[in-house]
N, C-alpha and C positions, 0 to 999 in steps of 0.2 A: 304140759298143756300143748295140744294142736295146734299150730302157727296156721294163721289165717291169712295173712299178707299176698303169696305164691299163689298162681296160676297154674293150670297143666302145662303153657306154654315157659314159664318159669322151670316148670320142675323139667321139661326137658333139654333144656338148655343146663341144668344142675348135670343132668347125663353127661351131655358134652362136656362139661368142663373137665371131671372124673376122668373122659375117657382121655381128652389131650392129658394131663396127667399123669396118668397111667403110662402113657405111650411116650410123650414128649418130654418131661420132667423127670417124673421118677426115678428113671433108670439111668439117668446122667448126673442127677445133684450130689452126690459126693464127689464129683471129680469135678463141678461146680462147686463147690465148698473148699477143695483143697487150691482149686485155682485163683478163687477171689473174683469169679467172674463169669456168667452164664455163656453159654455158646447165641452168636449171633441167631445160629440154626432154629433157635426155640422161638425167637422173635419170628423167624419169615414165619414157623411153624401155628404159632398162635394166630399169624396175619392171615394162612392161608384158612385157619378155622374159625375166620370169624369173630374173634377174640378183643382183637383190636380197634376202636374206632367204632365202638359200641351206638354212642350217641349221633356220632359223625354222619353228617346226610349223605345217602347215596350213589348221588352225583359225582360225590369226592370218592367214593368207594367204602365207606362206613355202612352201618350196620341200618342206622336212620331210625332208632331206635330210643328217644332220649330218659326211656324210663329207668331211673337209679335202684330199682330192683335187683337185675340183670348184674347192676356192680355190684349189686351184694350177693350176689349168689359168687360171682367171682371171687371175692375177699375170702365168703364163707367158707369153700373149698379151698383156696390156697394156701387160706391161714390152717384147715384141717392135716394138710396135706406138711406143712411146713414146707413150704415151697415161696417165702417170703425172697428169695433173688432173684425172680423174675418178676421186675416190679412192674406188672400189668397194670396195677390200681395206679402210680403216679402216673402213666404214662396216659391210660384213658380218663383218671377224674381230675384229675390236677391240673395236667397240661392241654389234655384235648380241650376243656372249655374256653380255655384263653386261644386258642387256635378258632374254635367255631363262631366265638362271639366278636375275638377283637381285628381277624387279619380282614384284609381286603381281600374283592374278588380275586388278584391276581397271588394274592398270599394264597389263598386256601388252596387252588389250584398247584401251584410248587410245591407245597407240603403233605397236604393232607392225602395223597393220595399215598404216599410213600408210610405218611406214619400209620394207616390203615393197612399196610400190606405187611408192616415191620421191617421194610426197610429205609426209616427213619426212626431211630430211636432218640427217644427226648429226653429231656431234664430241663429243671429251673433252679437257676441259682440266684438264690437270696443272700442265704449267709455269709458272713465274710467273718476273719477271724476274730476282730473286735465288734461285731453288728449281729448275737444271732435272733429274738424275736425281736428286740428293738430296731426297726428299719429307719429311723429316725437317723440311727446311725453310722450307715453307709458310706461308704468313702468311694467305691468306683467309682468313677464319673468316666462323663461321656462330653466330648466336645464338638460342638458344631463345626464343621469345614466344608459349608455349604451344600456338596453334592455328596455328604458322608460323614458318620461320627465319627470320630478317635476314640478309641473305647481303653481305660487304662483301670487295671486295680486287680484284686484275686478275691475268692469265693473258696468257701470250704462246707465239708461235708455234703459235697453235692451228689445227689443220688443218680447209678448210670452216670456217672461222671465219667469215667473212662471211656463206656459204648457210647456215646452220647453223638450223636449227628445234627444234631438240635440243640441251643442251650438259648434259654428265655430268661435272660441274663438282667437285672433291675439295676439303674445306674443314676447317679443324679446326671439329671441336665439341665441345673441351674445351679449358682455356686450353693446356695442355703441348702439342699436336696430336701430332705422331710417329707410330709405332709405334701404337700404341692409344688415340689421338684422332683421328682421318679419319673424313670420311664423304663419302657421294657422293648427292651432289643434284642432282636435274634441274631445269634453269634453261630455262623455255620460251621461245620469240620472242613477243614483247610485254609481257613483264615488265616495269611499270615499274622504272625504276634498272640495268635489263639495258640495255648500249652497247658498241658495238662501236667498234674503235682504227681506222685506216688498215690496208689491205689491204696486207704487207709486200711490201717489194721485194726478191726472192731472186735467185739467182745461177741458179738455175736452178728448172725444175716450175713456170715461171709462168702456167702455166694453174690450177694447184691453190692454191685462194685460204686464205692462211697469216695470220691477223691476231690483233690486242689484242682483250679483252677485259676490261669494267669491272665491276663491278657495286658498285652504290650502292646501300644499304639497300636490296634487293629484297627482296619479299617472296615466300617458296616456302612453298607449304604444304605439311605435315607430308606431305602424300600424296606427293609428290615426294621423300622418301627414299628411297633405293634400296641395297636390301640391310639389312645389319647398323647399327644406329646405333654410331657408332667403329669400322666393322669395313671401312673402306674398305684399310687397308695390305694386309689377306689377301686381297682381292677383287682385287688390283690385281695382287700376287705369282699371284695362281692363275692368271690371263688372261693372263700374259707370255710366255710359251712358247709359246701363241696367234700373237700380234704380233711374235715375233721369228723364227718360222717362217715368216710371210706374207713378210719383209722378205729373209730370205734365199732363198728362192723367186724373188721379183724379182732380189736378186743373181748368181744363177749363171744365170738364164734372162739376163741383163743382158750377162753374158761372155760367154755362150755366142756370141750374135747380135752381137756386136761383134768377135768372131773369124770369125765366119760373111760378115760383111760385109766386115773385114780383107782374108781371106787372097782374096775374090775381086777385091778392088780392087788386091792387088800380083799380082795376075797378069794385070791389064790397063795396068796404068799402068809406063811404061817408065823408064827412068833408064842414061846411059852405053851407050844402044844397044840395050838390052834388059828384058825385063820385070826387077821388083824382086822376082818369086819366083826368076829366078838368082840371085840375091844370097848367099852364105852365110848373112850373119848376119840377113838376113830370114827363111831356112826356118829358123832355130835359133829365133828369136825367136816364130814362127808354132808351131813344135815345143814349145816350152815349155809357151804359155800354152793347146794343147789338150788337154797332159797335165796341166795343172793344173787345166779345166775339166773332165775326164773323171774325174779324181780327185775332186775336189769334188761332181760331178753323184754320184757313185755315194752316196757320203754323204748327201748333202742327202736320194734318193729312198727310202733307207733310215728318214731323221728324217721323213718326208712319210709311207711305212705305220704307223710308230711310231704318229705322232701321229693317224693316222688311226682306230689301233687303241686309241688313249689310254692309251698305251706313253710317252711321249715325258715325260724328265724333264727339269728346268729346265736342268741341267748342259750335257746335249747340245744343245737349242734355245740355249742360250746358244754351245757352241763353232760351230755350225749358224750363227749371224747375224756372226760377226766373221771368221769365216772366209769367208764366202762374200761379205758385201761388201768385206771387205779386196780379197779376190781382183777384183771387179768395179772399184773403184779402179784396180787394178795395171794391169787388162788394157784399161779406159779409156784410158790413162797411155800404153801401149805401142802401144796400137791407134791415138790418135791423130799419134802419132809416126813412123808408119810411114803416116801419111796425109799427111805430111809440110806443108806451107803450106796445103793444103784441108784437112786437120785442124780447122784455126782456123776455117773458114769455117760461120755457123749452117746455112747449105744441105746439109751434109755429117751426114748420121746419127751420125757422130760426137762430131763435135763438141757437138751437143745432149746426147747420152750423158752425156759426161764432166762437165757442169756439171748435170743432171738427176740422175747418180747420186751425185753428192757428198754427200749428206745422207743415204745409206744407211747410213755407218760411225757415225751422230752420233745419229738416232733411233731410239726403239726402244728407246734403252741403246747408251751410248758402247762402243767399241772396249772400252778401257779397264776399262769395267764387266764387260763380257763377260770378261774375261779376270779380275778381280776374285771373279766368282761361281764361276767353275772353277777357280781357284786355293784359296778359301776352302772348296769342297769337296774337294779333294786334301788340303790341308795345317791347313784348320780353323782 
């Protein structure tokens, strides 16, 4: 079915993304892969293409542009491309909103021009190692010392945590934290008592550098709060429908091209004398998971004008992210098994898929969760 969603002005920007790509990614990600870590170079390179700071107003040096199409034509090429370690999407849907909407004039002015050029790379650390969606849980804190916090506690799995020039760090600053104790601080590169853990060893996206974070009495000055002071829980709640629509975007663009790639591989790879597309239970299996990719595409492109039109309520982005990575799971699952022994092998597009998309059901907001927030809105 013809996607309706896209403009000419869309589809040429799809051009650009292909071509940085091409040019800037492609021909580096395995030695981003074996390093655990993208070259700084790609970021200025994205910055200088525009890439960066999509929504970000012009004045800061952004794109001024705040239509969430745009990010999905980025997810859709990157996730095609597996090019999931240069994490564009956290850095423009995640963090940039909490930059546009919560800093002061003199905040957006310090940052934003740097993180629209790529040289400021961000991150946001939530998780800690006993706290990961329950933020209820928290143990940094942060203390008042009138003209500055003391900022004390660690964060794990934070993504760009290594490159990270920027961290939007959630801390209590009140002794209860919860619900109406958070706040969000920005923790710069060269803060003393700021340290970084080991560069974590994943299972997959090992180009996208995921690591610990410490911080020992730093000191942030008061000018680094960001937003509400205690109003971190609402700031985090309003940006999630954000972040869980970028993530299922990557999901179904995930299946889609894993089917794409599929069904062209059993119609050249023979088995018993003949291709594996005679096979029954190969076209059943191939038949399924493009009815379930067509299914799901028509929805997701619906939650994409939604949100586009700022239509889009937590309920839907939430069925939007567990549905469409479950789905990207399944079709991982089936696609590599129909790939049968090169399945396993990392040279095989596939294969890289399925250990690369496995963290799509987990962040963001567990399976679990998702299903949690739409259940507590149906039944209350």
């Amino acid at each position: 079915m013809p996607r309706q969603i896209y403009t000419e002005d869309h589809d040429a920007f799809r051009e650009t993304v292909r071509t940085f790509l091409k040019k800037e990614v492609e021909p580096h990600y395995e030695a981003w892969e074996k390093d655990g870590i993208v070259s700084r170079e790609a970021w200025l390179a994205a910055g200088r293409q525009g890439l960066l700071g999509l929504a970000v107003p012009e004045e800061y040096g952004g794109g001024g542009n705040p239509d969430f199409r745009y990010s999905a034509v980025l997810a859709e090429e990157f996730t095609r491309a597996g090019a999931a370690g240069l994490a564009i999407g956290l850095h423009n849907d995640i963090i940039g909103p909490y930059l546009t909407s919560l800093a002061t004039e003199e905040q957006k002015r310090r940052w934003l021009p740097g993180f629209c050029s790529g040289e400021i790379i961000t991150a946001i650390a939530m998780t800690e190692p006993g706290a990961g969606s329950d933020l209820q849980g928290i143990r940094t804190v942060a203390e008042d010392r009138g003209d500055h916090w003391v900022l004390n506690g660690s964060k794990t799995f934070i993504s760009n945590g290594i490159l990270a020039d920027l961290v939007v760090a959630v801390a209590k600053t009140t002794p209860e934290g919860g619900a109406h104790g958070l706040s969000l601080l920005v923790v710069e590169r060269g803060m003393e008592g700021f340290e970084r853990g080991r560069n974590l060893d994943k299972i997959g996206q090992k180009a996208q550098d995921t690591a610990e974070l410490f911080f020992h009495d730093v000191r942030v000055p008061k000018e680094n709060l960001l937003g509400e002071l205690n109003g971190a829980f609402i700031h985090l709640m309003t940006n999630l429908a954000q972040e869980r629509m970028g993530i299922a975007v990557a999901g179904i663009a995930a299946a889609e091209h894993l089917l794409e790639i599929t069904t062209q591989y059993v119609k050249e790879r023979e088995a018993f004398g003949r291709p594996l597309a005679k096979l029954q239970h190969v076209r059943f299996e191939i038949a399924e998971m493009a009815t379930e990719c067509a299914v799901t595409r028509t929805f997701l492109d619906r939650c994409i004008v939604d949100h586009s039109d700022g239509k889009l309520d937590a309920v839907h982005a939430s069925m939007a992210k567990w549905w469409a990575t479950e789905l990207q799971k399944r079709v991982a699952d089936r696609c590599l098994q129909l790939h049968g022994g090169y399945g396993y092998m990392n040279e095989y597009r596939v294969a890289k898929a399925f250990t690369d998309g496995r963290i799509q059901t987990i962040y963001g907001g567990t399976t679990e969760i998702m299903k949690e927030i739409i259940g507590r809105s149906l039944l209350g």
